[in-house]
Short mmCIF file of the C-alpha atoms (twelve columns), coordinates in Angstrom:
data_MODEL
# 
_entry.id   MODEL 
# 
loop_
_atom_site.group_PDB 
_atom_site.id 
_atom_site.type_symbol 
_atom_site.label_atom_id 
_atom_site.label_alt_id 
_atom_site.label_comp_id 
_atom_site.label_asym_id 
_atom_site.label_seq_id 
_atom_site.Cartn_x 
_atom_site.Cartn_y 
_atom_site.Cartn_z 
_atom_site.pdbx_PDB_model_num 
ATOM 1   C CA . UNK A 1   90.058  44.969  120.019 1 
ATOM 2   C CA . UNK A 2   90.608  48.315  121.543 1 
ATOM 3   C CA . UNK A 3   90.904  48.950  125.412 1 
ATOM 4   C CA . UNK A 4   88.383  51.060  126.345 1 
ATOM 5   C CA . UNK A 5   89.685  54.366  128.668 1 
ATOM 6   C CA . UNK A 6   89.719  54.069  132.284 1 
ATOM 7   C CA . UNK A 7   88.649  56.519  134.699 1 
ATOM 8   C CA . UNK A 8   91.917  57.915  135.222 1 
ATOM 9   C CA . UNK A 9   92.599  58.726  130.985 1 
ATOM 10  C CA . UNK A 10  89.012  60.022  130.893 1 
ATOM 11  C CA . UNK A 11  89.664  62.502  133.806 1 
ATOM 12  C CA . UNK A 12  92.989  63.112  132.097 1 
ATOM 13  C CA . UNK A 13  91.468  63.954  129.211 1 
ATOM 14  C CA . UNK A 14  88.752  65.959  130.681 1 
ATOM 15  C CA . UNK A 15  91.230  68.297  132.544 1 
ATOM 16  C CA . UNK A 16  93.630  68.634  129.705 1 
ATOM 17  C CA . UNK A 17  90.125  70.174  127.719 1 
ATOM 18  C CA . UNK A 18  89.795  72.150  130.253 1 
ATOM 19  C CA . UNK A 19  93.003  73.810  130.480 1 
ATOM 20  C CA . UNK A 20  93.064  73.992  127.097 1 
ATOM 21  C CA . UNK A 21  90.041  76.362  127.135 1 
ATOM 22  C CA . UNK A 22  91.118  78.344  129.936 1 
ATOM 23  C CA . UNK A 23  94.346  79.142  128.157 1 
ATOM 24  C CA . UNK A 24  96.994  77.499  130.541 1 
ATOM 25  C CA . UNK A 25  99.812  75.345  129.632 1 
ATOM 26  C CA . UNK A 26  98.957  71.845  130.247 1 
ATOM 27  C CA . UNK A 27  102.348 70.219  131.724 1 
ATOM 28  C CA . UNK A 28  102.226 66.813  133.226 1 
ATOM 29  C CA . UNK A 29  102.713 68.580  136.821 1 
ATOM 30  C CA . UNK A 30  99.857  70.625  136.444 1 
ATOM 31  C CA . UNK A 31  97.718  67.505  135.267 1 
ATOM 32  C CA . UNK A 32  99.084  65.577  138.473 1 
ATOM 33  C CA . UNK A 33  97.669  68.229  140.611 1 
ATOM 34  C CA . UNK A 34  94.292  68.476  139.347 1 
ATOM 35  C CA . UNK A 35  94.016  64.747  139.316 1 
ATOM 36  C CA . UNK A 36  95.430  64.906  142.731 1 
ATOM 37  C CA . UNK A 37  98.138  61.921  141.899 1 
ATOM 38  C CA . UNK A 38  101.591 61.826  141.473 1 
ATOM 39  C CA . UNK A 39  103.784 63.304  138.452 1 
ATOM 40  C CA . UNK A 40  104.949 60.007  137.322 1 
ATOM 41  C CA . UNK A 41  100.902 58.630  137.683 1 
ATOM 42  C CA . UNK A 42  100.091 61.792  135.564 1 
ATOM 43  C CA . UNK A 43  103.237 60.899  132.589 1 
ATOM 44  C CA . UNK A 44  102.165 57.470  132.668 1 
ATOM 45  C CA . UNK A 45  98.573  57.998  131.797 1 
ATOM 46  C CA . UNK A 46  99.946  60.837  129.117 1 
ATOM 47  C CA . UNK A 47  102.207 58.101  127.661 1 
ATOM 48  C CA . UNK A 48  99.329  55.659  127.071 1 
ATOM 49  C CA . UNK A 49  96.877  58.651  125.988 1 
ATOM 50  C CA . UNK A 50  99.776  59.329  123.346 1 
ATOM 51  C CA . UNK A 51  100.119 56.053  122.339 1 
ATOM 52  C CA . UNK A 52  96.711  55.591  121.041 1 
ATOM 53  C CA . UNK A 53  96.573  58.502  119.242 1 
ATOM 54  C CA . UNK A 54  94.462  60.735  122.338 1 
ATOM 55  C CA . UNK A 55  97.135  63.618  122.559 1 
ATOM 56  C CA . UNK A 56  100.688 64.670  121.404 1 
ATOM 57  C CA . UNK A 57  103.430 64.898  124.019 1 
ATOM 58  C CA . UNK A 58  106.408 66.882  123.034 1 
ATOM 59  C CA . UNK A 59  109.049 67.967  125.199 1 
ATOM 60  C CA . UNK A 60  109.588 71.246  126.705 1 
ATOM 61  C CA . UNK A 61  105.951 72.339  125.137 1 
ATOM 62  C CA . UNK A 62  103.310 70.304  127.151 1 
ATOM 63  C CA . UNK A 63  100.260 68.074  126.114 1 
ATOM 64  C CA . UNK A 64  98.045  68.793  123.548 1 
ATOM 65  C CA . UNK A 65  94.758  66.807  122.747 1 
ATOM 66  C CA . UNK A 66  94.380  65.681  119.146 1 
ATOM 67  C CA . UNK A 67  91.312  66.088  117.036 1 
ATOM 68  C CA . UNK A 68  90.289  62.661  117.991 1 
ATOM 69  C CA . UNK A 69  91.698  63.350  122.037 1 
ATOM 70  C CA . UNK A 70  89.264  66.559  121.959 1 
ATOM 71  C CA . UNK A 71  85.984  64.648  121.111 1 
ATOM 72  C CA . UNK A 72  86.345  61.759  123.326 1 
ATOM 73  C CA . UNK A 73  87.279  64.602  126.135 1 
ATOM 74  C CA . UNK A 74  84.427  66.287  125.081 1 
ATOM 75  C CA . UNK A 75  82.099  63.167  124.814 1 
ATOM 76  C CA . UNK A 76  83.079  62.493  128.584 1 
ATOM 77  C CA . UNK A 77  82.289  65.835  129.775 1 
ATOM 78  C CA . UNK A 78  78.961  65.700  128.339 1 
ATOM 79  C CA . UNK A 79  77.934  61.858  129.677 1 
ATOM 80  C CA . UNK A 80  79.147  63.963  133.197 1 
ATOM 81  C CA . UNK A 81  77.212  66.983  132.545 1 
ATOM 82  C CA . UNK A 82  74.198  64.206  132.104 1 
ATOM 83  C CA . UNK A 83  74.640  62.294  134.961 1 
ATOM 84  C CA . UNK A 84  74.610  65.385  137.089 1 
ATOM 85  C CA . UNK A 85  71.482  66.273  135.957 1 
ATOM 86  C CA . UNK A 86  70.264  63.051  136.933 1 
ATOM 87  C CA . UNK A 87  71.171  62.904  140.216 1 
ATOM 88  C CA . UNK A 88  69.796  66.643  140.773 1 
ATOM 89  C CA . UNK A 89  66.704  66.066  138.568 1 
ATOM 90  C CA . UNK A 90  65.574  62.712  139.641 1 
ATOM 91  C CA . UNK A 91  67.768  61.713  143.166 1 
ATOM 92  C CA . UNK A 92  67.001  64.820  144.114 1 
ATOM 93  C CA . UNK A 93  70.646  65.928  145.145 1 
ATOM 94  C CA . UNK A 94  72.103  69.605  145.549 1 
ATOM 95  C CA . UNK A 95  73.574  71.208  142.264 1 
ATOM 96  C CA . UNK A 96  77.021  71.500  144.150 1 
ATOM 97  C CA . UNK A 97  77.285  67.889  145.055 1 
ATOM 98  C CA . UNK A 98  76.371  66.379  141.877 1 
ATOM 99  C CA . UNK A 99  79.775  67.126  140.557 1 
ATOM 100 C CA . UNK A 100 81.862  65.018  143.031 1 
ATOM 101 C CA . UNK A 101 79.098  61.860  142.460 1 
ATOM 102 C CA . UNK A 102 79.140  61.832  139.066 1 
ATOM 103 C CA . UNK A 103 82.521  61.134  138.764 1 
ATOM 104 C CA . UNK A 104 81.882  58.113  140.759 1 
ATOM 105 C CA . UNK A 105 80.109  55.890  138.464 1 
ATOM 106 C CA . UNK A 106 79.726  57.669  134.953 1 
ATOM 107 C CA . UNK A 107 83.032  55.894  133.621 1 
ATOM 108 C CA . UNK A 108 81.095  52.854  133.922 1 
ATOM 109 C CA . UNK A 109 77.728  53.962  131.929 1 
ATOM 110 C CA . UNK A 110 76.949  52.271  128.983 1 
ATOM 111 C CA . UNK A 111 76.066  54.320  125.638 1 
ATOM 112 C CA . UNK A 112 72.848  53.116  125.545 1 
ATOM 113 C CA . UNK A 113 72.236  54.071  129.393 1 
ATOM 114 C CA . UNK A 114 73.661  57.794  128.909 1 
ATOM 115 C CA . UNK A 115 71.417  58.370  125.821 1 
ATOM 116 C CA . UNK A 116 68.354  56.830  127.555 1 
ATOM 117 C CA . UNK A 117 68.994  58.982  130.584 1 
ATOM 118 C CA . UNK A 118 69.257  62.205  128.277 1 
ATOM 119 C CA . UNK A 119 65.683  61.434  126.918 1 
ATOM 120 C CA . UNK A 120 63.852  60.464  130.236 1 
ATOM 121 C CA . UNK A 121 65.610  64.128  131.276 1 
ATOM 122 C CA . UNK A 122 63.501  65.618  128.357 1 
ATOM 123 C CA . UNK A 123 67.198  66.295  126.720 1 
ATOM 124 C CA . UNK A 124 68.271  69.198  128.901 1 
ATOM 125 C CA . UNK A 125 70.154  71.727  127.867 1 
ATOM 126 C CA . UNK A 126 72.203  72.238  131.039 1 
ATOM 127 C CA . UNK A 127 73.754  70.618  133.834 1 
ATOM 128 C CA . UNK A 128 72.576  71.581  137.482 1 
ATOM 129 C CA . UNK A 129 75.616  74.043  137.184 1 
ATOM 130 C CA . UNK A 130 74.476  76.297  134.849 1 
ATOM 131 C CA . UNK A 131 76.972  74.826  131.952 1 
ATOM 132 C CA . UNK A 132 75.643  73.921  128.781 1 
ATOM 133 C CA . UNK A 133 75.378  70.065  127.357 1 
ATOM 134 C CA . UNK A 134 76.539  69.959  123.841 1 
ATOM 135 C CA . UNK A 135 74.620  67.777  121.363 1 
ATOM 136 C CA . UNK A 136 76.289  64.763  120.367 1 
ATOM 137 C CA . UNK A 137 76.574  65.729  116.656 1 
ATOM 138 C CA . UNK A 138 77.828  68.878  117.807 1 
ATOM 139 C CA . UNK A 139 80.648  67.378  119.264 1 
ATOM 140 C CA . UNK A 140 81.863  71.096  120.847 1 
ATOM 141 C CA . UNK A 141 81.048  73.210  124.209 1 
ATOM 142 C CA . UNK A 142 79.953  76.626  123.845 1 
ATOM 143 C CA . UNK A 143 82.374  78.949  125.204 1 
ATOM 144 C CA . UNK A 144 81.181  80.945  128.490 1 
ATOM 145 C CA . UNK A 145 82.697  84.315  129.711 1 
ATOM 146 C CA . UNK A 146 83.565  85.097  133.346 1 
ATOM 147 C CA . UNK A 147 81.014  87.190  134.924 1 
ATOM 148 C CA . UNK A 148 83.662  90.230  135.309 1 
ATOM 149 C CA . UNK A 149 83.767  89.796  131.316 1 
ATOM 150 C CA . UNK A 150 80.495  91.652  131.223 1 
ATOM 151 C CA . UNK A 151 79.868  95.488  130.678 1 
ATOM 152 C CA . UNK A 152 77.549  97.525  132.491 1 
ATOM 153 C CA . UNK A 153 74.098  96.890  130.648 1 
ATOM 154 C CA . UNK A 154 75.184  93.040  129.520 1 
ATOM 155 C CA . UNK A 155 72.251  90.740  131.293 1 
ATOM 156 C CA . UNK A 156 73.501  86.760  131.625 1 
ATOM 157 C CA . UNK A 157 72.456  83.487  132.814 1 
ATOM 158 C CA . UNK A 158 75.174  82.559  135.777 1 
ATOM 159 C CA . UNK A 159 77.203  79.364  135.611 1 
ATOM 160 C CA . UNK A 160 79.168  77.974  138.998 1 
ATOM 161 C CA . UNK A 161 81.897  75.558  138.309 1 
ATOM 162 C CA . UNK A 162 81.785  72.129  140.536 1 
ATOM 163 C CA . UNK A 163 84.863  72.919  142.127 1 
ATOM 164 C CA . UNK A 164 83.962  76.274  143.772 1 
ATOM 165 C CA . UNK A 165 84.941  76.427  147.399 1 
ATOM 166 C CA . UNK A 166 82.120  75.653  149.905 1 
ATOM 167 C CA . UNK A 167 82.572  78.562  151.490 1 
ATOM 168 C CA . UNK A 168 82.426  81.056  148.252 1 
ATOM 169 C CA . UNK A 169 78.860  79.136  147.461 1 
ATOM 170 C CA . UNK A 170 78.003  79.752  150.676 1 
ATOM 171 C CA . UNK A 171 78.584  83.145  150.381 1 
ATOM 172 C CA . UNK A 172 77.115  83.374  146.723 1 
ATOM 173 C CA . UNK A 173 73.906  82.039  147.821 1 
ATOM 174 C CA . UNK A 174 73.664  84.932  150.182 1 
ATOM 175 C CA . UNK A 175 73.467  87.069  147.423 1 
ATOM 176 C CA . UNK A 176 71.289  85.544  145.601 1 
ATOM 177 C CA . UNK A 177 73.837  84.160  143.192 1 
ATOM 178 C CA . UNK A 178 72.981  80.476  142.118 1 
ATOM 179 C CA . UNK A 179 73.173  78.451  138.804 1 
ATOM 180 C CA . UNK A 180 70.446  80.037  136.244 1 
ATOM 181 C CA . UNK A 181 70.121  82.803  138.035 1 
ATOM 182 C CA . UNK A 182 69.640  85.801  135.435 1 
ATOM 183 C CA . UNK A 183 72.035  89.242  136.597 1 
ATOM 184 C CA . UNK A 184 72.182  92.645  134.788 1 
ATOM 185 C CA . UNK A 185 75.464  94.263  135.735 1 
ATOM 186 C CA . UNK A 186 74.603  97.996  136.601 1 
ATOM 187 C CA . UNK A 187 78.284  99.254  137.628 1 
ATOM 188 C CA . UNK A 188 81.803  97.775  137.215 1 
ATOM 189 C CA . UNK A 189 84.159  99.838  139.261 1 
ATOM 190 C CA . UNK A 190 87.638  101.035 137.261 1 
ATOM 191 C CA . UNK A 191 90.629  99.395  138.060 1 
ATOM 192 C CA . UNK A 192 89.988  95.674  139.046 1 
ATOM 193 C CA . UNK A 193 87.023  97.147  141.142 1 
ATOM 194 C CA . UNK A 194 83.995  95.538  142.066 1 
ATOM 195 C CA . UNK A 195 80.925  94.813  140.227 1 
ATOM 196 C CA . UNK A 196 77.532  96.003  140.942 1 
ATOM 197 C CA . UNK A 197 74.718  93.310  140.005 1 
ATOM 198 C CA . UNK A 198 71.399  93.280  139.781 1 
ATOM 199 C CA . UNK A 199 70.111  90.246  141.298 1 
ATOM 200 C CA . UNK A 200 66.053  89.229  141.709 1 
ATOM 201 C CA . UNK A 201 65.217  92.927  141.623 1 
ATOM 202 C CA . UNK A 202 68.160  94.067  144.632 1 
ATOM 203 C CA . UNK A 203 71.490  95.517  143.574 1 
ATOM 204 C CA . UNK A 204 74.543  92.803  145.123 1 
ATOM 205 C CA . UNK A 205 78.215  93.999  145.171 1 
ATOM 206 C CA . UNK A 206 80.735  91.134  143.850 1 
ATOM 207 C CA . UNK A 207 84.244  91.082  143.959 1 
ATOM 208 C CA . UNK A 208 86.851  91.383  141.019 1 
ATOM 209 C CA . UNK A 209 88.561  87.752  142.345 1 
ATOM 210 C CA . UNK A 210 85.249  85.837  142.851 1 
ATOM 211 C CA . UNK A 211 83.506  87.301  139.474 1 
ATOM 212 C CA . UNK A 212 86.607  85.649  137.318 1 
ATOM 213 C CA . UNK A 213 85.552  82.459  138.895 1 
ATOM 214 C CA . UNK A 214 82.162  82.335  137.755 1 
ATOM 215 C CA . UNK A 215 80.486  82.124  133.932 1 
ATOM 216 C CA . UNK A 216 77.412  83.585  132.716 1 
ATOM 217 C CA . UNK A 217 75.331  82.976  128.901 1 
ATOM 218 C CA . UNK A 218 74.714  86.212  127.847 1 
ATOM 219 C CA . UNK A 219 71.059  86.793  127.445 1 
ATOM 220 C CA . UNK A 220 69.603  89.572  124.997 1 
ATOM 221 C CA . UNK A 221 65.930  89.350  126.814 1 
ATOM 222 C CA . UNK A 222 66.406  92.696  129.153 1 
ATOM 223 C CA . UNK A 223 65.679  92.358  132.798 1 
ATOM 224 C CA . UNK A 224 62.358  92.669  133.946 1 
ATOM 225 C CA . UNK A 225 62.325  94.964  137.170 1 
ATOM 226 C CA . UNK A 226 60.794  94.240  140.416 1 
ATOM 227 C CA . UNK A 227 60.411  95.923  143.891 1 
ATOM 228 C CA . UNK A 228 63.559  96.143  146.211 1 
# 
């Protein structure tokens, strides 16, 4: 009988998915700094990931998840994506702490338990971040473009990763900038400039470096105006 993962190859996996899709080489240094552990933590967990088939190791050119790696990464970020939306939906806690308690106990969820929870949730379609929650026979996540991707005209549904600094939320909310919020972009400034959105009817200036950081689902619907 197989093992089954532990929280630490889950995460590993998770991380490597998502440096995968962000284009960056995934090196075992890298992983130990996301996973906040040590490098030789980090290239034991890749050497028992390797061994059963999760990901390929190869010297001098990184980690790469295998076919079967990538769906059990991706099967792990969508039992997270569910619990979050638990804990916002029905515990009643704030989108931007769902992230760090989900990690806490959704290693230890049953099947049965995820799936039921996805039901009583009236199978969303999101997590409380704005990111999208891929159907099981799916088995992929929709790709999301940074904010700055957009064009003047473009109108998008705004994702905020779980990891964005309190402070930057902080200053998000100010502008009316939360997860599901829908934005037009009216002006993006040559050169790295900034970007000028349209946010619940007031225009909001956002800045090249903090744009990058957050994702939007385009939406074709145009944006309905309202009163400054």
């Amino acid at each position: 009988m197989v093992a089954p993962l532990t929280k630490s190859e889950r995460e590993t996996l998770k991380s490597l998915y998502r440096l995968a899709r962000d284009g960056h080489d995934a090196h075992t240094g890298a992983l130990a700094e996301i996973l906040g552990v040590s490098p030789a933590t980090a290239t034991a967990t890749v050497k028992r990931l390797a061994e059963r088939g999760l990901l390929d190791h190869k010297l001098y050119r990184g980690v790469e998840l295998t076919p079967s790696g990538r769906a059990v990464a991706i099967a792990a970020m969508r039992r997270h994506r569910i619990v979050e939306r638990f804990l916002a939906d029905m515990l009643g806690y704030a989108w931007n702490e769902a992230d760090r308690l989900a990690t806490s106990f959704e290693h230890d969820l049953p099947q049965e338990v995820e799936d039921r929870l996805y039901v009583a949730l009236d199978q969303p379609a999101s997590c409380p971040h704005g990111f999208p929650i891929p159907a099981p026979e799916v088995g992929e996540i929709p790709e999301m473009p940074a904010l700055y991707d957009l064009e003047p005209g473009d109108v998008a549904v705004v994702a905020v990763p779980g990891d964005t600094d309190p402070e930057i939320v902080k200053f998000l909310d100010t502008l009316g900038l939360r997860p599901g919020v829908r934005v037009e972009v009216r002006e993006k400034h040559p050169f790295e400039g900034p970007l000028v959105l349209r946010v619940d009817g007031k225009d909001r200036t956002l800045g090249e470096k903090v744009a990058h950081h957050l994702y939007v689902k385009k939406d074709l619907k145009p944006m309905e105006e309202t009163p400054a």
